[in-house]
C-alpha positions in Angstrom: 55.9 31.7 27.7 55.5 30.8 31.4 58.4 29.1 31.4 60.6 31.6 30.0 59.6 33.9 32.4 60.2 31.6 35.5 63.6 30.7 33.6 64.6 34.2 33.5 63.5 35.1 36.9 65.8 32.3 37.8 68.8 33.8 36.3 68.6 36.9 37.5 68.3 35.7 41.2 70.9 33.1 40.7 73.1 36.5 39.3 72.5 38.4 42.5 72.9 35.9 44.9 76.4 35.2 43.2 77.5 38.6 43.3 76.3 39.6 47.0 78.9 41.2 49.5 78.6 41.5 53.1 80.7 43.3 55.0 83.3 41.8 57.6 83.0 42.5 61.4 86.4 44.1 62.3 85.6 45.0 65.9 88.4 42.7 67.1 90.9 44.8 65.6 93.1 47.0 68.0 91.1 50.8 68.1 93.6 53.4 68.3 93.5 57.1 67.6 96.4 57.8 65.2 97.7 61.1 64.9 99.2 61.5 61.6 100.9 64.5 60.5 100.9 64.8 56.6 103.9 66.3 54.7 103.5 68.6 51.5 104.6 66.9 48.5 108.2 67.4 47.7 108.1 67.9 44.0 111.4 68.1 42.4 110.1 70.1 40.1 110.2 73.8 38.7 106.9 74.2 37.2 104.7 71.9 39.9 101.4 71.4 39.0 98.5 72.8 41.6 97.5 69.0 42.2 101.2 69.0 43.2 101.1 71.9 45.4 98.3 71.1 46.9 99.2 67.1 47.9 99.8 66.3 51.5 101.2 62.9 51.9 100.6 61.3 55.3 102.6 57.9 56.2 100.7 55.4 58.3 102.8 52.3 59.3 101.3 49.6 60.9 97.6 49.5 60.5 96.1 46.0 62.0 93.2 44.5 61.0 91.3 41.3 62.4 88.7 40.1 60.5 86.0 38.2 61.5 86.2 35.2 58.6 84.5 32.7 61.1 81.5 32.1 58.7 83.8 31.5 55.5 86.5 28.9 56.8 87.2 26.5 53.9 85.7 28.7 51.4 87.0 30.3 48.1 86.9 34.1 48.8 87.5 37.9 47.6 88.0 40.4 49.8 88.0 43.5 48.8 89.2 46.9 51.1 86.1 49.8 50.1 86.6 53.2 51.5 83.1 55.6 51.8 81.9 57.7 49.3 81.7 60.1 52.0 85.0 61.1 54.1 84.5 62.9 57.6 87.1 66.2 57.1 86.7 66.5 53.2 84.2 68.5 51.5 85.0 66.7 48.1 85.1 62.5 47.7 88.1 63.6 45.6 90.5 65.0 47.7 91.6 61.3 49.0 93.7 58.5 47.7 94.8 55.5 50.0 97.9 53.4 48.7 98.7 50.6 50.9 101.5 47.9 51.2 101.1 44.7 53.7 103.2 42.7 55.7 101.6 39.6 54.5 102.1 37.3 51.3 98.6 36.3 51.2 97.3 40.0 50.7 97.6 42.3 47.5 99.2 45.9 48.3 96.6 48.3 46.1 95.1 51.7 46.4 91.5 52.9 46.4 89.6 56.1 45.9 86.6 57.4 47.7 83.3 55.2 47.0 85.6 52.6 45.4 86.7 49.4 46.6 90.1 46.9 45.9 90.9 43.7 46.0 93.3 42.7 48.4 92.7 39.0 49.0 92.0 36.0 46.9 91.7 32.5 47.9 90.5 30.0 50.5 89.9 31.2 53.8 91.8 29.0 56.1 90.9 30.5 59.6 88.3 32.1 61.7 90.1 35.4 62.0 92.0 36.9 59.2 94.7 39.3 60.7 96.5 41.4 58.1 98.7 45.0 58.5 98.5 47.8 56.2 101.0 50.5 55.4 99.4 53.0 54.2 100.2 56.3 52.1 97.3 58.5 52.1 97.1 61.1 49.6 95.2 64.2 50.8 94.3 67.2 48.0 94.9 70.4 51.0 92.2 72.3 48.7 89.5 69.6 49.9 90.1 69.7 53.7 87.7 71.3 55.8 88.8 69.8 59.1 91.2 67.0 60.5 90.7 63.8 58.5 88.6 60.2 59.9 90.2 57.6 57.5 87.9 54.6 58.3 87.8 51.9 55.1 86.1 48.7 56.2 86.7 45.0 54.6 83.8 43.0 52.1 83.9 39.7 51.0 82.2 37.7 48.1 82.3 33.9 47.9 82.4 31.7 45.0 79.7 29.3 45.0 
């Protein structure tokens, strides 16, 4: 029975060790202050729904990210874009939806809701700073706003044993 036990223990370790994220340092990316000014929804038609009168859609080209990678070179990697739970301006997690596409074949256009994350890379890491650019479409529900909005996803990455 002893050994059973340690076996188990064992497992379940070996599970979470496997599964463990850590976030990526992105402090090398460029800092600017974007001012974005969303659009209403143009819906075509009639007999709109009040999700669709109420979506502001804010364009926002050119996003650049540098990723620190410099402890995964040579390794098999997901990286995953995760945007809070908890978004500065909103009163409801809800009332967001990111959509992205990038300027790079190696990473996966996607979207991602609040206290969600999304792959967007798979594969080996091949240098000590990943640099990738996001175009983003950002989804806003008007009803949820409280204030102007602080959009600040940040990168994870897992690595295959």
């Amino acid at each position: 029975m002893k050994f059973f036990t340690t076996a188990i223990l064992f497992v379940v370790i070996f599970c979470t060790d496997t599964a463990a994220q850590t976030r990526l340092d992105d402090s090398a990316s460029p800092r600017a202050r974007l001012e974005v000014t969303p659009a209403w929804l143009d819906s075509a038609s009639d007999v709109a729904s009040d999700d669709e009168v109420n979506t502001l859609l804010a364009n926002v080209p050119g996003v650049e990210y540098r990723l620190n990678t410099s402890a995964f070179v040579g390794k098999s990697a997901r990286i995953y874009l995760v945007l809070p739970q908890a978004i500065a301006g909103l009163k409801t997690a809800g009332g967001i939806r990111a959509e992205w596409r990038t300027r790079s074949n190696l990473f996966m256009p996607g979207s991602v809701l609040p206290g969600a994350r999304a792959l967007v890379f798979t594969g080996q890491v091949s240098g000590a700073l990943t640099t990738v650019v996001f175009d983003y479409v950002i989804s806003i529900d008007a009803r949820a706003m409280l204030r102007p909005l602080e959009f600040r996803p940040h990168f994870e990455i897992e690595v295959s044993p």
